[in-house]
Structures are given as C-alpha cells and as structure tokens.
C-alpha beads as a LAMMPS data file, in Angstrom:
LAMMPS data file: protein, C-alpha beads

390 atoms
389 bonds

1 atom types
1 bond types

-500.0 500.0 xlo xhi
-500.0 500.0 ylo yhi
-500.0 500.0 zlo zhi

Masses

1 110.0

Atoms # bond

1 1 1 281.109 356.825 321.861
2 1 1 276.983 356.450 321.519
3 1 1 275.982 359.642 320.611
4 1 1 278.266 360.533 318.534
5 1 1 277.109 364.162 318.263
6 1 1 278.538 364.478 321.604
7 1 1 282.112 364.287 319.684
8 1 1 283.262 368.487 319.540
9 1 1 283.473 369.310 315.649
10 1 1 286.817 369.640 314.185
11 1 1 286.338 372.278 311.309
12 1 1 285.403 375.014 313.360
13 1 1 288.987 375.447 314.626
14 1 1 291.017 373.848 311.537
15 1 1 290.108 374.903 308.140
16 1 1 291.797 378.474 308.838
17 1 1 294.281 378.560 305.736
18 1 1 293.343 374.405 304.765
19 1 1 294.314 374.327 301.285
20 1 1 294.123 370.775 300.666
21 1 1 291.602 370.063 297.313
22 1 1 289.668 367.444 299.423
23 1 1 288.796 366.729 303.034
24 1 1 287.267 363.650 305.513
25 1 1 284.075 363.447 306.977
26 1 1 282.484 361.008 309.411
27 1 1 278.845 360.597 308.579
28 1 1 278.876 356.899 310.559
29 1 1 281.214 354.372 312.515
30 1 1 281.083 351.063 311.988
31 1 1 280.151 348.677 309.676
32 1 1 277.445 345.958 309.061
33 1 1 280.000 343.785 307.104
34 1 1 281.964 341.435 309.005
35 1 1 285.082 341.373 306.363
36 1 1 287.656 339.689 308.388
37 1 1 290.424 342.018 307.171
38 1 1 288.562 345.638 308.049
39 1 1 289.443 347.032 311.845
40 1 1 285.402 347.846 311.876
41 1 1 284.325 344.386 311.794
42 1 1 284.090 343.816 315.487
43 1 1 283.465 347.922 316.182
44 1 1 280.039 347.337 317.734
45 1 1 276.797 348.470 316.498
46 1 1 277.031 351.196 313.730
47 1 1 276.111 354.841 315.627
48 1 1 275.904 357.716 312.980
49 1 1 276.171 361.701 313.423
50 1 1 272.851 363.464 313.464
51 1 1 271.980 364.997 310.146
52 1 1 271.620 368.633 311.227
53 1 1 275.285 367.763 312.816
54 1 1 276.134 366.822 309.421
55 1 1 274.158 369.853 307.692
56 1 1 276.544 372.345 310.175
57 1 1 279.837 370.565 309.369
58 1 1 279.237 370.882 305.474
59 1 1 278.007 374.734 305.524
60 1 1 281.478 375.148 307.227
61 1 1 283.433 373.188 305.033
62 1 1 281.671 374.833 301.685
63 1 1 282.164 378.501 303.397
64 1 1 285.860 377.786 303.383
65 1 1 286.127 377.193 299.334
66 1 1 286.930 373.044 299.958
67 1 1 285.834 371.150 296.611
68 1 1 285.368 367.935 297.868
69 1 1 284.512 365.939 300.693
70 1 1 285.355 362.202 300.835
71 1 1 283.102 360.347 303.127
72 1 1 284.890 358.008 305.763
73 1 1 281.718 355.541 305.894
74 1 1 283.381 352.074 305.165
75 1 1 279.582 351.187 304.047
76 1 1 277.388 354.560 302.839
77 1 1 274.769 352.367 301.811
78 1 1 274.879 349.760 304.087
79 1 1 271.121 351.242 305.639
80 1 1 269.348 352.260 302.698
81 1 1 266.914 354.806 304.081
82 1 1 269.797 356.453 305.979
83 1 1 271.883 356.488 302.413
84 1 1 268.981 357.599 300.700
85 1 1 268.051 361.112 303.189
86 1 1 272.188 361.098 303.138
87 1 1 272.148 361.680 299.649
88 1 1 269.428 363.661 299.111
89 1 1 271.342 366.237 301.837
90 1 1 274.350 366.272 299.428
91 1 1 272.929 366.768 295.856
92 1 1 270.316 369.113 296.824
93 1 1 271.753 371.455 300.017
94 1 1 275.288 371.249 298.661
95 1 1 275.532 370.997 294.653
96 1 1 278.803 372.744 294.778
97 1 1 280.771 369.976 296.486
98 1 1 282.028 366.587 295.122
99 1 1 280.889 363.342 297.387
100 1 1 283.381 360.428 297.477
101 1 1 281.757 357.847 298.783
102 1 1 281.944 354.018 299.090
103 1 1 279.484 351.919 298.510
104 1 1 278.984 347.896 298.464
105 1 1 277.751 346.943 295.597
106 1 1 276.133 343.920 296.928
107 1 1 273.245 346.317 299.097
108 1 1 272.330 348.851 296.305
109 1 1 268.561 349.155 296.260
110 1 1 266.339 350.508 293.311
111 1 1 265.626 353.545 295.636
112 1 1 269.154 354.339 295.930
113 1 1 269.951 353.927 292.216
114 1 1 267.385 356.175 291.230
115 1 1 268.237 359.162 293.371
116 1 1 271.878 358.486 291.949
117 1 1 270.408 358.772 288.735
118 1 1 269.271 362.620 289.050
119 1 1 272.412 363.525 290.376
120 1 1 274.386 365.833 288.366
121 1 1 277.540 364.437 286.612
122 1 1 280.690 364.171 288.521
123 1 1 278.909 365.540 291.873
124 1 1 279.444 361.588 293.021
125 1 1 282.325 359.587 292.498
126 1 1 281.586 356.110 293.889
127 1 1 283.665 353.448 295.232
128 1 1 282.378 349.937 294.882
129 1 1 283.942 347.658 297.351
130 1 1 284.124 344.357 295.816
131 1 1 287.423 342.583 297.435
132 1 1 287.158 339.358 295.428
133 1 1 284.586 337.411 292.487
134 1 1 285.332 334.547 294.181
135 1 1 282.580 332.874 296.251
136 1 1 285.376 331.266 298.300
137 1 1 286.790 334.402 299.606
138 1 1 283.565 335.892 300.660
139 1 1 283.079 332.990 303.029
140 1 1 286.669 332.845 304.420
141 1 1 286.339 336.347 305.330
142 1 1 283.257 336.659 306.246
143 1 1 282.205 339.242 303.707
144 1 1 277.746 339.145 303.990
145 1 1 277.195 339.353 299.832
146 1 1 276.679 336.955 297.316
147 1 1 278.651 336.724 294.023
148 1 1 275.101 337.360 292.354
149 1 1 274.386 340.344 294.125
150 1 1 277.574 342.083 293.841
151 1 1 277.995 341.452 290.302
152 1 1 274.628 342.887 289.589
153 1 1 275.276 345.690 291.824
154 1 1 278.334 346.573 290.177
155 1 1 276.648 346.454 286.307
156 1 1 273.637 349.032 288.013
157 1 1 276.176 351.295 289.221
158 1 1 278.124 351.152 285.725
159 1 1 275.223 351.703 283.997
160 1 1 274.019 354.862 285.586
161 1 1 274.765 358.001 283.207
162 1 1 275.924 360.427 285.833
163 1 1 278.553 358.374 287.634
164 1 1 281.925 357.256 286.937
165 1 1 282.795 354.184 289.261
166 1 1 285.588 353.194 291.016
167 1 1 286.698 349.216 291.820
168 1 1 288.494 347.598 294.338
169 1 1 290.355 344.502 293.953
170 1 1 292.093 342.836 297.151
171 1 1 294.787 340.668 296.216
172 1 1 296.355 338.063 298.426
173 1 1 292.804 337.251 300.538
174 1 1 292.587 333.981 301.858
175 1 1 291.035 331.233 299.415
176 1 1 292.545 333.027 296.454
177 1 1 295.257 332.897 293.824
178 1 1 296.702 335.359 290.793
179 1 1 295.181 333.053 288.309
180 1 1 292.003 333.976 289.936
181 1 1 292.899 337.791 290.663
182 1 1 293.777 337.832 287.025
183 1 1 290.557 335.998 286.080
184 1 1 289.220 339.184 288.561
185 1 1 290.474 341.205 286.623
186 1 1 289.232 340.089 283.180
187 1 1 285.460 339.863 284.581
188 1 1 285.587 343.250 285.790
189 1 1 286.964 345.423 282.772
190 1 1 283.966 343.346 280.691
191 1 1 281.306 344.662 283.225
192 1 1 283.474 348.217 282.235
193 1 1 283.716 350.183 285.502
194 1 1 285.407 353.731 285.052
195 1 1 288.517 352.714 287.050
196 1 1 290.104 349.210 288.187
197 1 1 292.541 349.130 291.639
198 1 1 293.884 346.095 292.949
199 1 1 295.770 346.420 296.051
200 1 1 298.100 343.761 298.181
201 1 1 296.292 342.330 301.171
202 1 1 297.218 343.926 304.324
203 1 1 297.120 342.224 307.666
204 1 1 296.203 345.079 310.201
205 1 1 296.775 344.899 313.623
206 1 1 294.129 344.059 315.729
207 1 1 291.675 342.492 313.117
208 1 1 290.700 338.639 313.037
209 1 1 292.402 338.113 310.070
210 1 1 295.981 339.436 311.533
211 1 1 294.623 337.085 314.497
212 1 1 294.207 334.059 312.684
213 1 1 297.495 334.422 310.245
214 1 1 299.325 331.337 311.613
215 1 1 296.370 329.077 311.322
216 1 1 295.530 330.286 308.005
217 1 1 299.487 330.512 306.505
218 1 1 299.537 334.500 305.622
219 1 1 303.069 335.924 306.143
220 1 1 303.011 339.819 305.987
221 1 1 305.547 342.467 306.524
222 1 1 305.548 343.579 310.287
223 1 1 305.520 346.849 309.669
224 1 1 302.851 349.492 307.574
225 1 1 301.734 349.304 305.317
226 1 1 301.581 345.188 306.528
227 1 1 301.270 344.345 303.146
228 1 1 300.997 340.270 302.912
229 1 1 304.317 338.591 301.382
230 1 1 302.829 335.298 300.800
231 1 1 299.988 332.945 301.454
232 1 1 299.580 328.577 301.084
233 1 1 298.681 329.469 297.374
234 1 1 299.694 332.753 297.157
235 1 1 303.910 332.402 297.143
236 1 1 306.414 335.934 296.763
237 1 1 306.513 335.683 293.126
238 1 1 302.468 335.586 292.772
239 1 1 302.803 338.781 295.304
240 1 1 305.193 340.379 293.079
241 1 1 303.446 339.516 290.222
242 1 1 300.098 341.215 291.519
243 1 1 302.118 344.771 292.569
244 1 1 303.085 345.089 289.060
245 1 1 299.270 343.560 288.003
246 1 1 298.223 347.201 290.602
247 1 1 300.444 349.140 288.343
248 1 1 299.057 347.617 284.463
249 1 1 295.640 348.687 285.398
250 1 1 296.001 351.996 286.888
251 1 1 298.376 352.625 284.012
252 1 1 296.580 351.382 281.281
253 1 1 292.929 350.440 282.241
254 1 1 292.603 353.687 284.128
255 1 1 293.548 356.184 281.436
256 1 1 290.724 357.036 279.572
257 1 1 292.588 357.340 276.097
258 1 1 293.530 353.627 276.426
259 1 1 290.675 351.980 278.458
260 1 1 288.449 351.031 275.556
261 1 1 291.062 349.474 273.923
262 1 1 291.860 347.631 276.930
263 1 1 288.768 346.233 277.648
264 1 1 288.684 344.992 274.079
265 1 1 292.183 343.442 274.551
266 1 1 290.937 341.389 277.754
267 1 1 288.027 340.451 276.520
268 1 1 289.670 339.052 272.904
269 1 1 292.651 337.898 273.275
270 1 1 293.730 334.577 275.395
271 1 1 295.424 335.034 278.577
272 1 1 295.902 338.694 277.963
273 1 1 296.255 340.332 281.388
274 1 1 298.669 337.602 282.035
275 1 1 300.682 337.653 278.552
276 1 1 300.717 341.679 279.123
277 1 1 302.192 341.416 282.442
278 1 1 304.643 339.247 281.273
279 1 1 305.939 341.118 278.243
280 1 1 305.418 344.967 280.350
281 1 1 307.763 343.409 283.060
282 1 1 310.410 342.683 280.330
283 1 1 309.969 346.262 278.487
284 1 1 309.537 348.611 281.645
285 1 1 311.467 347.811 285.020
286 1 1 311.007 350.691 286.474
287 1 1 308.409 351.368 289.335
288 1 1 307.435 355.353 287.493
289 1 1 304.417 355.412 285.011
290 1 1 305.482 355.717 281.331
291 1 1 304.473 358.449 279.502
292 1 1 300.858 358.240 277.729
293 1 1 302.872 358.033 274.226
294 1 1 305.281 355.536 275.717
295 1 1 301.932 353.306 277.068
296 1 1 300.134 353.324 273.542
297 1 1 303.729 352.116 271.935
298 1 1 304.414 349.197 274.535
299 1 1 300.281 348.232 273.970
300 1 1 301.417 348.522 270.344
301 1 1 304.014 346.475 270.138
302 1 1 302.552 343.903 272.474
303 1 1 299.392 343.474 269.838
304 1 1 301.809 343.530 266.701
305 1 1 303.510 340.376 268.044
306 1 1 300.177 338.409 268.214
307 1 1 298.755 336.643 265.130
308 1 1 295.180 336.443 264.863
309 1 1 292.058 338.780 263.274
310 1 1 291.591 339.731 266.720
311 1 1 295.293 341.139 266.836
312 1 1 295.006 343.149 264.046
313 1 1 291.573 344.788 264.569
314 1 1 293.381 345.703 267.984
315 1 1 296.330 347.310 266.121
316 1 1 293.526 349.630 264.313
317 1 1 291.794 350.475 267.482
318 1 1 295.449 351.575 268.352
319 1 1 296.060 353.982 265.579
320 1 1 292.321 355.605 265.956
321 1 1 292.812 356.336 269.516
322 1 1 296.753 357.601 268.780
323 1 1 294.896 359.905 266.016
324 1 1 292.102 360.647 268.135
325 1 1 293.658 362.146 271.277
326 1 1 295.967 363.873 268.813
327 1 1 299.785 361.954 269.135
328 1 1 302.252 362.719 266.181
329 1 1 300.396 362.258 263.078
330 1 1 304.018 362.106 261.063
331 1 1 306.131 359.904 263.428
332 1 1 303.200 358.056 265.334
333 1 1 301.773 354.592 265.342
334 1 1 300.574 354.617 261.823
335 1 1 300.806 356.961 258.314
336 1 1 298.891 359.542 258.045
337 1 1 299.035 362.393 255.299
338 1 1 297.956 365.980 255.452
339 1 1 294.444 366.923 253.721
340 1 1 293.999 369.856 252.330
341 1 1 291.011 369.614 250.488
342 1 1 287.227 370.813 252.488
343 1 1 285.852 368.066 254.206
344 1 1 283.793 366.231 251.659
345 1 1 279.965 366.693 251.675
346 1 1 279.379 362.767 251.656
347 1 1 281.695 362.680 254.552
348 1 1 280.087 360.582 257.762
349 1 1 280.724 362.080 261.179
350 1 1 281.894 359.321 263.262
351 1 1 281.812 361.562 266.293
352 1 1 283.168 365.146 267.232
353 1 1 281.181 367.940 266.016
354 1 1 280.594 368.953 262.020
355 1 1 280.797 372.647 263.063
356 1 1 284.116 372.801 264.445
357 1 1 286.791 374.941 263.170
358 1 1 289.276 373.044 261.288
359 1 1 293.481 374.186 261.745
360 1 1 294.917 370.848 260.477
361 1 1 293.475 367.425 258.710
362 1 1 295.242 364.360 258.253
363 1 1 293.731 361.243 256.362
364 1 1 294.524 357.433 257.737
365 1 1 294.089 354.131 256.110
366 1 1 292.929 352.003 259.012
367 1 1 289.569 349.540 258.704
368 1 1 288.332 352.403 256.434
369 1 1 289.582 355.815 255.814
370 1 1 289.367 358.464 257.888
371 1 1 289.797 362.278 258.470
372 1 1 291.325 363.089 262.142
373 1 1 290.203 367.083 262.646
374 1 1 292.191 369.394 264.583
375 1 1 291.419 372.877 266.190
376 1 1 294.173 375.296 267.261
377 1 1 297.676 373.916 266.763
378 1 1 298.472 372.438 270.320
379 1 1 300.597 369.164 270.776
380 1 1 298.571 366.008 272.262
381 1 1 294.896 367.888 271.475
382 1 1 292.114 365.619 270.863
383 1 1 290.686 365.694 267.671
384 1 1 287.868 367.788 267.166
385 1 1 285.940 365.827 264.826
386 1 1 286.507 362.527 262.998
387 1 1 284.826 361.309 259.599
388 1 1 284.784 358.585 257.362
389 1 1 285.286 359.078 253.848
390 1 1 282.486 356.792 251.504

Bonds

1 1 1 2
2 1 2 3
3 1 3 4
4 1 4 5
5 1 5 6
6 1 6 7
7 1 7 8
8 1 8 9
9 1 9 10
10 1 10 11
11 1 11 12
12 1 12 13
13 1 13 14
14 1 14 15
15 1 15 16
16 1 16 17
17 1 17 18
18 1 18 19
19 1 19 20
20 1 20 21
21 1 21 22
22 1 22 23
23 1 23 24
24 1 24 25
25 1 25 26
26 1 26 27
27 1 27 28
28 1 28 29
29 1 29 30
30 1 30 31
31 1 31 32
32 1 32 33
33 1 33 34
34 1 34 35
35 1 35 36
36 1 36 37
37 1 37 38
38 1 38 39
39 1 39 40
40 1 40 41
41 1 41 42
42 1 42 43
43 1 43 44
44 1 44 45
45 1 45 46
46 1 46 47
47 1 47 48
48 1 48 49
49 1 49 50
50 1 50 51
51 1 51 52
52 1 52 53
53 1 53 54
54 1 54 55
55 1 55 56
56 1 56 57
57 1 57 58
58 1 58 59
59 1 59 60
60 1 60 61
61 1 61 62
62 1 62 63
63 1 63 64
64 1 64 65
65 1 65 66
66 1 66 67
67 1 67 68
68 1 68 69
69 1 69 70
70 1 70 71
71 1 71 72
72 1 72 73
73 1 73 74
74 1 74 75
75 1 75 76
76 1 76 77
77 1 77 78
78 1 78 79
79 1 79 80
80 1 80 81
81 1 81 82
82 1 82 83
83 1 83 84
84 1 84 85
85 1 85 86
86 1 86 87
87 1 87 88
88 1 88 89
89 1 89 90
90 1 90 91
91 1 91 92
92 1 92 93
93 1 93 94
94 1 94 95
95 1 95 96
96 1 96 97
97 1 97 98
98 1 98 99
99 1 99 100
100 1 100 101
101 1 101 102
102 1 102 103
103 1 103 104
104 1 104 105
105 1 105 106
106 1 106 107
107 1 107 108
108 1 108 109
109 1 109 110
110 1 110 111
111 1 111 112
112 1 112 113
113 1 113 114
114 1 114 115
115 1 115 116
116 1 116 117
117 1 117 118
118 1 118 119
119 1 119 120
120 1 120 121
121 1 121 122
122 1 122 123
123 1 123 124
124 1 124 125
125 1 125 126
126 1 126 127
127 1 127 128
128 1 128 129
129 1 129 130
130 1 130 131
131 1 131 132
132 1 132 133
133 1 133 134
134 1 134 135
135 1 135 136
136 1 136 137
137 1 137 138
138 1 138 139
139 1 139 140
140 1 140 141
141 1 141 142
142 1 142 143
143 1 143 144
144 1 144 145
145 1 145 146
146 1 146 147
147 1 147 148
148 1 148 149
149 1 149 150
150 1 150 151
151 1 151 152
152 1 152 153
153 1 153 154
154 1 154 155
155 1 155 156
156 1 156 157
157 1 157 158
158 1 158 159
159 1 159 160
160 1 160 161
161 1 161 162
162 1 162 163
163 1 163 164
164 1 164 165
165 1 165 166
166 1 166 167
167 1 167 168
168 1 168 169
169 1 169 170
170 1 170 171
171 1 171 172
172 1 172 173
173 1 173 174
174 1 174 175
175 1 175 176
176 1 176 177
177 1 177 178
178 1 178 179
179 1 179 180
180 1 180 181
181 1 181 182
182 1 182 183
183 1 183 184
184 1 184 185
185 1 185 186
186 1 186 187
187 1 187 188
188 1 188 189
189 1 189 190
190 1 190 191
191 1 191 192
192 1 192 193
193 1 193 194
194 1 194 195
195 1 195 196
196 1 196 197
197 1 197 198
198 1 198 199
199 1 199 200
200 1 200 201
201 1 201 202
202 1 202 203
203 1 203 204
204 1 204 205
205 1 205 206
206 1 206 207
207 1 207 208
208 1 208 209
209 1 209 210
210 1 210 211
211 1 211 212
212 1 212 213
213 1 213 214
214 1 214 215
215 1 215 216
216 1 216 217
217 1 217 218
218 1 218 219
219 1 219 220
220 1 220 221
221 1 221 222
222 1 222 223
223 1 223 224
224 1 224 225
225 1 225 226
226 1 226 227
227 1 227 228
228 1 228 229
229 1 229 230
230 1 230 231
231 1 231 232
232 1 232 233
233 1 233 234
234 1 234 235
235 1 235 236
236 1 236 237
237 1 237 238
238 1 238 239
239 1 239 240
240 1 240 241
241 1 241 242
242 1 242 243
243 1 243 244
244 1 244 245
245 1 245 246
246 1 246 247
247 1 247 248
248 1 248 249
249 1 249 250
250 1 250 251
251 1 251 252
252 1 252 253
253 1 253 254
254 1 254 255
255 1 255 256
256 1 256 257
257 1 257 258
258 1 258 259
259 1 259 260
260 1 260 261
261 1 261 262
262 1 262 263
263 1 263 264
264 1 264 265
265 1 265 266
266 1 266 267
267 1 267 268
268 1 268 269
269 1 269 270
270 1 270 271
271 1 271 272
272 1 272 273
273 1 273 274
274 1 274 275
275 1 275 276
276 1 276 277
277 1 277 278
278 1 278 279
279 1 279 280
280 1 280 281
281 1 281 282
282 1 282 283
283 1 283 284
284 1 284 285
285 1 285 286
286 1 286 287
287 1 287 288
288 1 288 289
289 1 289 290
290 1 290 291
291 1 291 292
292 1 292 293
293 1 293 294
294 1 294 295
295 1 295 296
296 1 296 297
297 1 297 298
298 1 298 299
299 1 299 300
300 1 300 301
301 1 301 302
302 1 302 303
303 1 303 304
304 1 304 305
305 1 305 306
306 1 306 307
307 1 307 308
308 1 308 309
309 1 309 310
310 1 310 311
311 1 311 312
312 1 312 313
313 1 313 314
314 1 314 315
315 1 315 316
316 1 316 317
317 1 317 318
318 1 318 319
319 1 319 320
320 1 320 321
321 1 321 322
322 1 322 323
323 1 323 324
324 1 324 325
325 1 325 326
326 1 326 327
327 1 327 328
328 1 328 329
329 1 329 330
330 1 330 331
331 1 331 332
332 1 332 333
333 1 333 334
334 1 334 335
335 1 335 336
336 1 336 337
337 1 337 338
338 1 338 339
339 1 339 340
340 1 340 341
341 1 341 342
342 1 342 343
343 1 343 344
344 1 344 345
345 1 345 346
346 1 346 347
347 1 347 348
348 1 348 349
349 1 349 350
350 1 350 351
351 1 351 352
352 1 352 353
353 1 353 354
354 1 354 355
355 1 355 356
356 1 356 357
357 1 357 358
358 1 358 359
359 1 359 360
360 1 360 361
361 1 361 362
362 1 362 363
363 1 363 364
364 1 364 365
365 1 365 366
366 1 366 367
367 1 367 368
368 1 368 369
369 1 369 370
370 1 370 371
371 1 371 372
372 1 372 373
373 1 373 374
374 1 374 375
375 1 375 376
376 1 376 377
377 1 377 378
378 1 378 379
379 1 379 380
380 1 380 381
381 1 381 382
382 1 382 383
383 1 383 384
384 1 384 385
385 1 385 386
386 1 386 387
387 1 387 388
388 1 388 389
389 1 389 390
C-alpha cells in the first residue's frame, strides 16, 4: 500500500463494547533502520497515514472512553518534523489519552526534546530502543546509530521531568555475550532509566537475520516465539542465564520501592548483577515474581553476606526503603520502636510533608535516627513523612 489512507479504518466498526485499557494505532509503516532482526527492515520506503486520517481515528477512539493508545511506529521519531507535528496532535487535541510510543534514542533532536518537555506528566510513556551498548552489534546488524549518540539520547530522555522511560535490552544478538549483556545492564541502571527489559533474541521468519542463521551460528527454537537457544559465544546456559537476568530486572530494577537501591547496588558493588543472579537462582526457582516483602528480604540477605563499607551502607538503604513504603515495623528488616512523643521542633524533614496527620511513629537507628510517619492505619502504606532527629 502507497497511500495508506486508502486502507478502510478499523474503529468505526470495532470499538462497540472494546473494553480493553489500551489499543494500537498505525501512524506509519516502515522503518528507516535497517536492524537485521526487525521484519521492517527491507519493508520499502516508510509511507505514513495522513494527519487528519489520524485526527478522525483518535476522536473515535477518545469518544469510546479508551485510555490509551500505543503507537505501532517501530521508529516515531525516526523523521523529526513528522514526530514533532505528531506530537504536538497528541498533547494538545487529545490531553485525555496516554501515548506509548517508541522512540530511538540515537535520532532525538533538541526540537523534539523540548516539545516533550511541556508535555504533561505521564501523558507519554516512551520506549527507547537501544538493542545493545556494544559498537559490535550495531554493525553486525546493521542498526544506523552510534554508541555516542544513543547513549546521549538515552541520558536526554532520562533527564526530562515529565517522562518516565522505558529500555530495551536484546540479548543473544550477534557479536555479543552475557558478560557484555550484564556489563549492558550495569551501564544502563547508572544512566537511571524508569524501567530496564531485556528480552531473548528472536529469529523471525522472513528477516535477514533468520536468513543468515547458519552462516552466522544462531540456533533458535522453530516455533514462536523463535526465541534463540544459542549462538558461537552465546551457549544454552548463557541463554538461560539471561531469561532469569529478564526476570531480576523487571523484578527488582523495575519496582519503584527497590530501584534506587538497585542502582546503588550495581553501581557499588563488584560483579553485582552477576553475583545477584547467581545467589537469586539458588534462593527462588520458581518462574512467579516474589512478593515485594519477599524481594526486599532476598536483596537483604544478599547485601548482609558481603563485607565491605559499601555493603553496609546498602543494608541501611534497605531498612529506609522497608520503613519508607511502610513493611512491618516490629518483624521487618530492622528494629524499630514506637514514638509517642510530638515530633520534635528541631526535627529535619527529610522528605514527606510536615503537615501531615500523624496515626503511628516509629523511631530507627540506621546512619542516623529517624522518625518513619504514618497516616491512617493501612498495611504496606508509605510513610507520610520522614525526619531526622539532631
């Protein structure tokens, strides 16, 4: 298809009784990247929908009470002016839908970046494609970005206030290993995105990579999801290894009450994504996510059996965040005892807010010592306001 307005809409005769919480949309076809893995690599030129086309389709979809719309583009911003009117359409016409949208990192402009900027928080949620940190892999698959680029890309987008970013991680892509997906890994959570996935390879039919599998050495499973098995440096075990890796950091990394504490971990202590995976594969065999408390005591445990300054400032960060999103303060991860007493006048707000109504205090002994507010009795509540007592 050319004109791809030509295709009849599809809303205007399915969203009778949709009740799904998100739905697609085509704004484009193809792609300018030529990532050897993608079935749009060798798709032809990219044709887009017209934006009055678009402008129709998302009055419809609005009309029918949909809350968001996830954008199909495999490259939103891969022609900036295009992204840029795009955008504009979507904040401004339609402020009560959420945009996913995915974006490499690699092309963002300081145009673009600055009309993400006004955008109101949590309208976008952006996914930044980045595959690989490895120079190596961008050439063997053909990907058109530079390490430079993509890495400043992906700081821009963190940076910006109103957005919370999603990263993707491919593992198993020719050129790499799980010491340097683990290496991945590490750079990213520094650079501090909002979320981390890493994903097996998957050889599709009908791309060049699927094409080229016996010259290159890629085994895969023949049938979906045709996730890759093993690779010349990549054996079964490594594969195995980077499942479980998928599961760590949307366990860990990606819930908020632990992420801070995880970046800290990867950035402080030696080898830690690969000690962690280690020692998580030996405490939890099973393929379900632990429960929240059950994460923060296996992260726990993990830091009490290191030696080092580093280890034990981890152990505090620990505690504060079991206090602070309001685990048991009297058979938790540290001892805590009730206050009764007002909150002292010399008593420094650390954050929360001074005003709110107190229903339970308890005091901790970590680095210093604290005062972990509650409102309204209510198990796992965050803590209304923390201070620190001088």
């Amino acid at each position: 298809m050319q004109d791809l307005d030509d295709i009849p809409s599809p809303y205007a005769r399915h969203l009778e009784g949709f009740d799904k919480p998100f739905i697609l949309l085509e704004t484009a076809r193809g792609c300018s990247n030529r990532c050897s893995f993608c079935t749009s690599a060798d798709s032809g030129p990219i044709r887009v929908f017209s934006t009055d086309r678009l402008r129709r389709e998302l009055t419809l979809i609005q009309s029918h009470g949909i809350p968001e719309v996830r954008i199909t583009d495999r490259t939103f911003n891969g022609k900036p002016s295009r992204c840029l009117e795009l955008l504009r359409l979507f904040r401004d016409e339609f402020p009560g839908l959420r945009f996913h949208l995915e974006f490499d990192p690699a092309r963002l402009t300081p145009s673009i970046l600055g009309e993400l900027a006004k955008t109101p928080a949590g309208q976008f949620h952006i996914e930044a494609g980045i595959q690989s940190l490895l120079p190596r892999a961008f050439r063997l698959i053909g990907r058109q970005a530079t390490l430079r680029r993509t890495l400043a890309g992906v700081k821009a987008l963190v940076q910006c206030v109103p957005l919370r970013i999603h990263t993707d991680l491919i593992a198993g892509l020719p050129g790499t290993t799980l010491k340097s997906l683990l290496a991945d890994v590490r750079r990213l959570a520094a650079i501090g995105p909002g979320e981390i996935q890493v994903e097996l390879l998957k050889l599709l039919p009908g791309t060049r990579l699927a094409a080229e599998r016996d010259r290159l050495g890629l085994v895969a499973a023949p049938e979906p999801p045709y996730e890759i098995l093993r690779g010349p440096a990549f054996p079964l075990e490594d594969a195995n290894s980077a499942r479980q890796l998928a599961f760590l950091t949307d366990w860990y990394y990606n819930a908020v009450p632990l992420q801070a504490v995880i970046r800290v971990a990867s950035e402080s202590l030696p080898s830690f994504w690969k000690k962690w995976l280690a020692f998580h594969r030996t405490k939890h065999r099973a393929f379900a996510c632990p429960s929240l408390e059950r994460r923060f005591a296996l992260l726990f445990e993990f830091v009490s059996k290191r030696e080092s300054a580093h280890s034990a400032r981890l152990k505090q960060r620990i505690q504060y965040a079991w206090m602070k999103y309001g685990f048991s303060a009297q058979h938790g991860l540290c001892a805590a005892q009730p206050w009764t007493d007002p909150i002292p006048a010399d008593a420094v707000l650390v954050e929360g807010d001074r005003q709110a109504t107190a229903s339970r205090v308890y005091r901790v002994s970590l680095d210093r010592d604290y005062l972990f507010v509650y409102g309204r009795k209510h198990e796992h509540q965050r803590a209304v306001a923390v201070y620190v007592l001088k």
